[in-house]
C-alpha positions, 0 to 999 in steps of 0.5 A: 411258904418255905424260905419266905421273911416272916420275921416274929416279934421275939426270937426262936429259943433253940434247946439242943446238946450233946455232941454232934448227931445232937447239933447238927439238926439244930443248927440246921433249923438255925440256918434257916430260920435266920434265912427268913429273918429270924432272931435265934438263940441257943440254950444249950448243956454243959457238954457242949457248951458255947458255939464258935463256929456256925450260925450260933457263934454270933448269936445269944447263947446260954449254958444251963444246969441239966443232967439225965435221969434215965438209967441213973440210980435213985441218988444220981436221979435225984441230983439230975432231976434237980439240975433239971428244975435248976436250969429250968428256973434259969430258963424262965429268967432269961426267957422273961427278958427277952420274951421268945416267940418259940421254944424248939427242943431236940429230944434229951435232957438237953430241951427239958430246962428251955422247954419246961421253963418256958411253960412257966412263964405267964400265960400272956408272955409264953412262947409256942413250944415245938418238939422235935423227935429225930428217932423211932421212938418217942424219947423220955424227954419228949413223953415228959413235954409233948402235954406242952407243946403246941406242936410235935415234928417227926423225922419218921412216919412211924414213931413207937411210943407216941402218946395216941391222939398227939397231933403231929407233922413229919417234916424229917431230920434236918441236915447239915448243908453240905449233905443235903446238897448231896440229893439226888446225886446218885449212886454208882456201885463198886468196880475196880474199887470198893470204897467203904466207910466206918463212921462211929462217933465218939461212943461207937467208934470202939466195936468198929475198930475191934471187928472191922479190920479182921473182918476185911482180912477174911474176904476172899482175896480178889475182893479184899485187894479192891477194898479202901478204908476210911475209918473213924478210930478213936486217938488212943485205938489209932496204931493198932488199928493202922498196924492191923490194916497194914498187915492185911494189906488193906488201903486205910485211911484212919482218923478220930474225926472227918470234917469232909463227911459230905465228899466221904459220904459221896465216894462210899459204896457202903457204909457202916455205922450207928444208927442214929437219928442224925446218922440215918437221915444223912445216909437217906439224903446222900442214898448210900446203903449201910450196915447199922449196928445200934448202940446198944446203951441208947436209953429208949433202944431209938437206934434198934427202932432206926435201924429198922426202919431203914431195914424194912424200906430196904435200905440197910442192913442191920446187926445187933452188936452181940452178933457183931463179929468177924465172921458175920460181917464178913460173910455180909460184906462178901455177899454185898461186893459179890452182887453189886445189885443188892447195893444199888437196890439199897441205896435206891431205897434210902434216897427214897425215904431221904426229906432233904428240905427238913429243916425248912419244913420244921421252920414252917412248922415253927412259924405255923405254931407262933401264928397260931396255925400248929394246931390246924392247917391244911394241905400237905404240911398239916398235921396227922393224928398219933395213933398207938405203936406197934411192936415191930420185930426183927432178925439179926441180919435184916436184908433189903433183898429175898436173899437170905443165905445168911442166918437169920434168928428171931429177935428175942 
């Protein structure tokens, strides 16, 4: 049962990297895995290196060799493949002192090493391996260790490339707290003002500072004197970015990063966004409606495969970034602000895809995998059997509602 003590005999390996989006999902588990008396430790990648605040600033931590290989020509490969085995044989060390009962991985180069190393280990000393995948689609990293794992979580119903016949539970994205204590909060739509969010990360933030403002200054007058920005902006795009603002008239606050992402999220009308894992479970929880535009250097394309997810429930809309310019975001943005209603029905559709309680259920899972349980079970956390993907095809401009005044073209 959820949040009940069921200490094991070894602690919970963590494998997460990577910056933010990547973490937060960990930390989260962490959060509640320590809540029911769990030990964890944290392997971790070079990027993001030891932890000194949340819950794995006071717990083991071990930064290890890795390096992707998806998208690299053949030497850079070849040199990551092998940073991966090193770190792996690092993985078994550690995990041979201190003797885990689990391993998670969340996706990425980051989980090969613990993941791969911990099947290493002797059949009498090796841990439950547990995946969890936060996209639409079955990440490389994951295809490579689901022929381990003694069980897979999924953050979406419907994940493309998942092997068929793979047994596994939905238990969504893990949020951060603050986010998750978002939930049912409602939605109020825009009135005397039209408070927007532009959140892009440390990879994204660049397109949104080039198109956004312009896009705003293009808005019908009684539209754009409601509108108050708050935008992410990389440190070097800050000025310019404050003197387009300025220079439209529009209210701006700009930053290289929020920490307040929780009370942003609750006064945004609209948001617009990557679409990553993490980036979409939040919208859901918080049921704020969104513009996505997916990265388009993701190694699997999971942010296209997220953002239309969020698209078919009706939840967002989304714009591929070769179509992303001024002019088509305006022309959505006027349509938005002008018919509120379309906002509300957005935002009514996110909050019903939201799993606020994520994390506990992926470490009901964590705790069913050590117990021997991953693999059977019944009743509503048990598990479901993979069938083959579909291809899914969109439009550039995805609408939550039959209105389609604005172009529409065939994804090629």
């Amino acid at each position: 049962m959820s949040g009940v003590k069921t200490k094991t005999a070894g602690p919970v390996v963590i494998a997460a990297g990577g910056t933010g989006g990547h973490f937060f999902p960990a930390e989260a588990l962490a959060d509640a895995l320590v809540a029911r008396g769990h030990q964890v430790v944290l392997m971790t990648d070079a990027r993001a290196g030891k932890r000194t605040t949340g819950v794995f600033a006071t717990a083991d931590q071990y930064v290890l060799p890795g390096a992707g290989v998806a998208g690299r020509g053949p030497v850079r490969a070849l040199r990551g493949g092998l940073a991966l085995l090193r770190g792996a044989r690092q993985a078994r060390a550690i995990m041979a002192k201190i003797r885990p009962a689990a391993v998670v991985g969340f996706g990425g180069y980051p989980s090969v090493p613990p993941l791969f190393g911990a099947r290493m280990l002797p059949r009498g000393i090796r841990p439950a391996i547990v995946l969890h995948e936060g996209n639409a689609v079955f990440g490389k990293a994951n295809a490579f260790l689901v022929r381990f794992a003694n069980g897979v979580a999924l953050s979406f119903s419907q994940v493309a490339g998942l092997p068929p016949g793979t047994l596994v539970r939905v238990t969504g994205m893990p949020v951060r707290p603050a986010i998750a204590a978002l939930v049912g909060e409602g939605y109020e739509p825009p009135a005397d003002s039209i408070r927007l969010l532009v959140w892009g990360g440390s990879l994204g933030a660049r397109v949104f500072s080039d198109v956004v403002p312009e896009a705003l200054s293009m808005l019908p007058l009684e539209i754009r004197e409601r509108v108050q920005v708050t935008q992410q902006v990389r440190a070097e795009d800050l000025e310019r970015v404050r003197t387009a603002y300025e220079s439209y008239g529009i209210v701006a606050r700009l930053e290289p990063f929020f920490s307040d992402v929780a009370s942003l999220m609750r006064e945004a009308h609209l948001v617009i966004g990557r679409a990553g894992g993490s980036s979409v479970a939040e919208l859901c929880v918080a049921g704020r409606p969104s513009v996505l535009v997916p990265l388009p250097v993701a190694a699997s394309d999971e942010q296209t495969a997220n953002a239309l997810a969020m698209q078919g429930a009706g939840a967002a809309w989304l714009i591929r970034q070769p179509s992303f310019t001024s002019d088509a975001l305006s022309a959505l943005l006027s349509m938005l602000f002008t018919d509120t209603g379309v906002l509300v029905a957005a935002a009514e559709a996110a909050a019903k895809m939201a799993r606020p309680d994520a994390a506990e259920r992926l470490a009901d899972l964590v705790g069913d995998c050590v117990h021997g349980r991953g693999l059977h079970g019944a009743g509503p956390g048990a598990y479901a059997r993979a069938g083959a993907g579909a291809d899914q095809t969109a439009s550039i401009f995805s609408f939550p509602s039959t209105d389609t005044s604005l172009p529409q073209e065939d994804r090629s």
